[in-house]
MARSELO-425801 format. One record per atom (N, C-alpha, C): residue number from 1; residue in three letters; atom name; x, y, z. Coordinates in Angstrom, 2 decimals, decimal comma. Example, Ala and Ser with C-alpha at 12.3 -4.5 7.8 and 13.67 -1.06 7.14 Angstrom:
residues 2
num_residu_atome_u_v_w
1_ALA_N_13,19_-5,69_7,80 $
1_ALA_CA_12,30_-4,50_7,80 $
1_ALA_C_13,20_-3,30_7,80 $
2_SER_N_12,85_-2,25_7,08 $
2_SER_CA_13,67_-1,06_7,14 $
2_SER_C_12,90_0,03_7,87 $
END
This chain:
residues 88
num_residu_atome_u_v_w
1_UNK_N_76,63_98,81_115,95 $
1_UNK_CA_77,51_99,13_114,83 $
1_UNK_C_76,69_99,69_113,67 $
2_UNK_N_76,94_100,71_112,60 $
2_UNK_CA_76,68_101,11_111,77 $
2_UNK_C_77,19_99,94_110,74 $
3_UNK_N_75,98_99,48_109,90 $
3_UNK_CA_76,01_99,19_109,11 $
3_UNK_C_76,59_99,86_107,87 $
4_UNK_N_77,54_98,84_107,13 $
4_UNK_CA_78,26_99,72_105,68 $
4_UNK_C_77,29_99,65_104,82 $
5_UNK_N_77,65_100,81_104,35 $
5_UNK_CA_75,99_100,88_103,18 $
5_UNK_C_76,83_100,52_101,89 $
6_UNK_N_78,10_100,50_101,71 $
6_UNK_CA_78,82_99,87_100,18 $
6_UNK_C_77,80_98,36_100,08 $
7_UNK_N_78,50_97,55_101,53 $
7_UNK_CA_77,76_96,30_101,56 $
7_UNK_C_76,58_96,12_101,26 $
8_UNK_N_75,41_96,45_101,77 $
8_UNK_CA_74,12_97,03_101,48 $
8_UNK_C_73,53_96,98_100,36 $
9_UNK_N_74,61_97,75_99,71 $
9_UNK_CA_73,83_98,57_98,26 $
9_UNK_C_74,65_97,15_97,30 $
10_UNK_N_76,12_96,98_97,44 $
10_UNK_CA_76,40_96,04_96,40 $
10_UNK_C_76,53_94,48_96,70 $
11_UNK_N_76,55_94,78_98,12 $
11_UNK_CA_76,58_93,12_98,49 $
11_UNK_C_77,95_92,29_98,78 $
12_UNK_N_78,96_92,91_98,81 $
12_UNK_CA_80,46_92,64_98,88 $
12_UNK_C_81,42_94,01_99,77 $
13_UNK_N_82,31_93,41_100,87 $
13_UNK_CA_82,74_94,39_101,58 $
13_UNK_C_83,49_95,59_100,86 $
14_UNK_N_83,83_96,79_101,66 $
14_UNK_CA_84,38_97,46_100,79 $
14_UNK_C_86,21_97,75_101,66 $
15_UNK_N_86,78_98,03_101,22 $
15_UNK_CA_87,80_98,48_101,67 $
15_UNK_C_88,06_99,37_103,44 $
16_UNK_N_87,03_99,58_103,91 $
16_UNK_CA_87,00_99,99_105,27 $
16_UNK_C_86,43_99,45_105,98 $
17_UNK_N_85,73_98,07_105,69 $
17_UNK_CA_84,79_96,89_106,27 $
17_UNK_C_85,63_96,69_107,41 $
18_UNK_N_85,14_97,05_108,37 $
18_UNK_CA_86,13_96,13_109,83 $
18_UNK_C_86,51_97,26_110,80 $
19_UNK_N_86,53_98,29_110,34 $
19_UNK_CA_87,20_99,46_110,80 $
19_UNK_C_86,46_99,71_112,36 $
20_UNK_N_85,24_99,66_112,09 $
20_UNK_CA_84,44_100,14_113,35 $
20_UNK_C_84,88_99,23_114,79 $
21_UNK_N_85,08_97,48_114,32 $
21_UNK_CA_84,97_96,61_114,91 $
21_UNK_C_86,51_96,47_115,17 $
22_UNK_N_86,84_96,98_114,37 $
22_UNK_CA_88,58_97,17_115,06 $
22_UNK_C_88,72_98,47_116,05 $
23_UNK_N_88,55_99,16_115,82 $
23_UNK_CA_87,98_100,50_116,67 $
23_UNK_C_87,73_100,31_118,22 $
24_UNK_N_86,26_99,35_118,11 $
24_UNK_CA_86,41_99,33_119,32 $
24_UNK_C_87,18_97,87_120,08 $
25_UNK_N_87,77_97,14_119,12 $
25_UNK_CA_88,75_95,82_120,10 $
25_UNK_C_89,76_97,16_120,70 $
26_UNK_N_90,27_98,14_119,75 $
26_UNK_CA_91,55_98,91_120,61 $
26_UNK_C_91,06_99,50_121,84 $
27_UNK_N_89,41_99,86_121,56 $
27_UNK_CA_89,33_100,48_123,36 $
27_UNK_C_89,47_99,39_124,25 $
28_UNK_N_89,13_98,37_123,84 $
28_UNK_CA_89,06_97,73_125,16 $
28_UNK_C_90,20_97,17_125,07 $
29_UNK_N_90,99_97,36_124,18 $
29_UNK_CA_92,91_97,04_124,73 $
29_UNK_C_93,05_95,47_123,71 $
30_UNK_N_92,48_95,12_122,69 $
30_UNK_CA_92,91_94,08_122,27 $
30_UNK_C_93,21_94,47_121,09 $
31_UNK_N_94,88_94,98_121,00 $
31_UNK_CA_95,08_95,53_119,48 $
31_UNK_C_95,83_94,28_118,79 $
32_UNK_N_96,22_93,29_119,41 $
32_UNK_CA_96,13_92,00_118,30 $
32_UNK_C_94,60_91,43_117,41 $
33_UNK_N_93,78_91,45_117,99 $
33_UNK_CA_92,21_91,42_117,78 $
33_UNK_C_91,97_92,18_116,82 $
34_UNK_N_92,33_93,58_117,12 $
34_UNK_CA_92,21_94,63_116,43 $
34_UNK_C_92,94_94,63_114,62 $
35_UNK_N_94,00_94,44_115,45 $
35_UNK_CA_94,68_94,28_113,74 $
35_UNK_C_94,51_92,94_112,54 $
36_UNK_N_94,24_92,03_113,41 $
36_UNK_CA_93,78_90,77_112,40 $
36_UNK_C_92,34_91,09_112,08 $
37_UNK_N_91,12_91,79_112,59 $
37_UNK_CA_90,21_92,18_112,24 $
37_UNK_C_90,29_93,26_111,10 $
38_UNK_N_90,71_94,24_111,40 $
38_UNK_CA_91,21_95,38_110,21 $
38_UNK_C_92,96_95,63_109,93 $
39_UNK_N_93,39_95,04_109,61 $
39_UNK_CA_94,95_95,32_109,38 $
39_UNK_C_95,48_96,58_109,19 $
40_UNK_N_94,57_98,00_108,75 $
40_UNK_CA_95,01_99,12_108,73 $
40_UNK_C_94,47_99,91_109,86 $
41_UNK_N_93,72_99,51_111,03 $
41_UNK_CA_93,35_100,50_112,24 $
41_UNK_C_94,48_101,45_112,67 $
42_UNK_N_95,83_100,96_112,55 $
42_UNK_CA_97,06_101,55_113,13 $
42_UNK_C_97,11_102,76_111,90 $
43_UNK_N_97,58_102,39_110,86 $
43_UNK_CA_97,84_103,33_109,87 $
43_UNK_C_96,61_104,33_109,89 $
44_UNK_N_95,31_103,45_109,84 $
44_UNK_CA_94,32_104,78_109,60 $
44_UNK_C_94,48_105,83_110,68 $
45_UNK_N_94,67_105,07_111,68 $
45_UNK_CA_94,25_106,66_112,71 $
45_UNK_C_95,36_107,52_112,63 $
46_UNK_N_97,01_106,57_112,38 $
46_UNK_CA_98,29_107,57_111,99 $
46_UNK_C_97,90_108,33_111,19 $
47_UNK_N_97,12_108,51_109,91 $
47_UNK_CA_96,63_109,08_109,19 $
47_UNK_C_95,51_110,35_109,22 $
48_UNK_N_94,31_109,60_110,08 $
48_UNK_CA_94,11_110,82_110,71 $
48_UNK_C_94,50_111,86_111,91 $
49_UNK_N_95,36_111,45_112,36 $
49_UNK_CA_96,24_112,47_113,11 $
49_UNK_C_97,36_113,45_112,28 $
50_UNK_N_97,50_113,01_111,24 $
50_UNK_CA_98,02_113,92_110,26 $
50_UNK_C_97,25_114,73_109,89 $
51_UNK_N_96,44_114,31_109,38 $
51_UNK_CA_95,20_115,24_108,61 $
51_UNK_C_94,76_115,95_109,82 $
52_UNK_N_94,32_115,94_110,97 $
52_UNK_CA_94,13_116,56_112,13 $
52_UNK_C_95,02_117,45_112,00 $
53_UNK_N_96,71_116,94_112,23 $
53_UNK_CA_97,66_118,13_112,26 $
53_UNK_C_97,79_119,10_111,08 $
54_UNK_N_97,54_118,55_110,20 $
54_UNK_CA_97,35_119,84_109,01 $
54_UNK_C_96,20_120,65_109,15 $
55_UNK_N_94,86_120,54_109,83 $
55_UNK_CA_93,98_121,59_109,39 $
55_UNK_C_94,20_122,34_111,11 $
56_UNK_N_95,11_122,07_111,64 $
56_UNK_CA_95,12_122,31_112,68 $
56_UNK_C_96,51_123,62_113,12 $
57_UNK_N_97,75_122,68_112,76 $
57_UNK_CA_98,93_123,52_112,86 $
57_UNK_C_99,22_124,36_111,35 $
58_UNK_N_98,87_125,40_111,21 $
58_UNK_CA_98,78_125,91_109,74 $
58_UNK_C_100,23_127,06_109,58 $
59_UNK_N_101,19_126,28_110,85 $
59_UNK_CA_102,56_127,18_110,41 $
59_UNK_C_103,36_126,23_110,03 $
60_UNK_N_103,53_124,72_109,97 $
60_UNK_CA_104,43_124,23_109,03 $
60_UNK_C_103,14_123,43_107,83 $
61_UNK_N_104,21_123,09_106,95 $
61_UNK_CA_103,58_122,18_106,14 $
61_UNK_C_103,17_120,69_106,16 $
62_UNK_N_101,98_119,99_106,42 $
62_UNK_CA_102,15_118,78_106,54 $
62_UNK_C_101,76_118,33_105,13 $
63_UNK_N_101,53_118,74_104,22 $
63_UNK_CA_100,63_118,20_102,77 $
63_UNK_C_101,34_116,84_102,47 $
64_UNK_N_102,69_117,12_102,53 $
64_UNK_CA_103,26_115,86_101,71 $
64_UNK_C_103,41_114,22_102,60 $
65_UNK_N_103,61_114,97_103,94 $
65_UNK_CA_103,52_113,49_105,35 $
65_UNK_C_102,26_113,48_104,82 $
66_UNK_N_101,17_114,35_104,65 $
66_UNK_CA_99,76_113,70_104,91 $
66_UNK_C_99,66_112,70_103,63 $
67_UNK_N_100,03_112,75_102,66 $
67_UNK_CA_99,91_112,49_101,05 $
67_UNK_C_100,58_111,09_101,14 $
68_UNK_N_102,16_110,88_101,60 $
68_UNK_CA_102,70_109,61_101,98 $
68_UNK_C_101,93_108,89_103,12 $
69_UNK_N_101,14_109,50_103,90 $
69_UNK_CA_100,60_108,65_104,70 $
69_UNK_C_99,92_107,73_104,07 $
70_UNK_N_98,78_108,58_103,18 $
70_UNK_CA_97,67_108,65_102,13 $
70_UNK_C_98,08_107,19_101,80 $
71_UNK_N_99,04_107,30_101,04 $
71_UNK_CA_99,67_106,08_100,65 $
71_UNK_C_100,05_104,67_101,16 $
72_UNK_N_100,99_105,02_102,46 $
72_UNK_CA_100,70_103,88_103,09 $
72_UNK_C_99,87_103,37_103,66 $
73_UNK_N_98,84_104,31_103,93 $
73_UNK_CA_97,61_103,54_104,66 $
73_UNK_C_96,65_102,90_103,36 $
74_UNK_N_96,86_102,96_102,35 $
74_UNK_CA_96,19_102,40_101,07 $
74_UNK_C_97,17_101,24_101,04 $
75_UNK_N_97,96_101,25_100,78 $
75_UNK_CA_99,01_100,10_101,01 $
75_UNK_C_98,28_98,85_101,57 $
76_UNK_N_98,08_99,28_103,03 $
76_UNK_CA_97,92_98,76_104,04 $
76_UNK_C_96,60_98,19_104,13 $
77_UNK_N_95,48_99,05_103,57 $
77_UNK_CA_94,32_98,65_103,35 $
77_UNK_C_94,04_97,59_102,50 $
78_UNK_N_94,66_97,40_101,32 $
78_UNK_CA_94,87_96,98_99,95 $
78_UNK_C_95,20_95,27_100,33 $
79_UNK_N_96,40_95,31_101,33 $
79_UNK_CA_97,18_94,23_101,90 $
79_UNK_C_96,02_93,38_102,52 $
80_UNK_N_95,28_94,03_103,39 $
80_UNK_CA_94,56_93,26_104,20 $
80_UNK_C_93,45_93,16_103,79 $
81_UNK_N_92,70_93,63_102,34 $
81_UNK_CA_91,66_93,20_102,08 $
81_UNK_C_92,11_91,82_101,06 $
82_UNK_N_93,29_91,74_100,50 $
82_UNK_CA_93,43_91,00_99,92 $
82_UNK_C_93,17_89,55_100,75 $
83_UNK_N_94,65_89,75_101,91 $
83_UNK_CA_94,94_88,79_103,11 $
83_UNK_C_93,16_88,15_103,53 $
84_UNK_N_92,58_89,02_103,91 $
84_UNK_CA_90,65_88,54_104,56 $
84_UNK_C_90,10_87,81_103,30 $
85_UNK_N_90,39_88,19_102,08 $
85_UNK_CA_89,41_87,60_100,87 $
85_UNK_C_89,48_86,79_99,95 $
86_UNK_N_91,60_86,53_100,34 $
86_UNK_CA_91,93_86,29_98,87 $
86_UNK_C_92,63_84,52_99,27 $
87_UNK_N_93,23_85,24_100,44 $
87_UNK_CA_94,17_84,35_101,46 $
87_UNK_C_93,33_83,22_102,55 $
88_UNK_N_92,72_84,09_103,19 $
88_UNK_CA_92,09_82,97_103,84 $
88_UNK_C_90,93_82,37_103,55 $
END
């Protein structure tokens, strides 16, 4: 695993802490694992498949799905760093 260099440098996780390690629970098929480890793995990658489809399909518009995604996956991030730091 790549070490987070936020952690590193300040010493406290940052908002994408988990991501890698959720990443790979989904390859190997444990997306309950997955999501209590990073709570936004689902949203992020919905997210980058948007952003994929925008620099990709350049005959409709995706700016604004990509922008609400933007959003919910901050949402989502926000939720579960709280839930890992605040909650348990």
């Amino acid at each position: 695993m790549i070490p987070c260099l936020f952690k590193t440098l300040f010493g406290f996780e940052c908002l994408g802490c988990g991501f890698q390690r959720a990443l790979f629970l989904l390859f190997q098929g444990e997306f309950l694992a997955a999501f209590k480890m990073y709570p936004a793995v689902f949203t992020t990658l919905l997210f980058f498949a948007f952003v994929a489809l925008y620099f990709l399909d350049k005959s409709r518009n995706y700016k604004k799905l990509v922008w609400n995604m933007a959003l919910v996956n901050l949402v989502f991030m926000l939720g579960g760093y709280y839930y890992k730091h605040f909650y348990l």
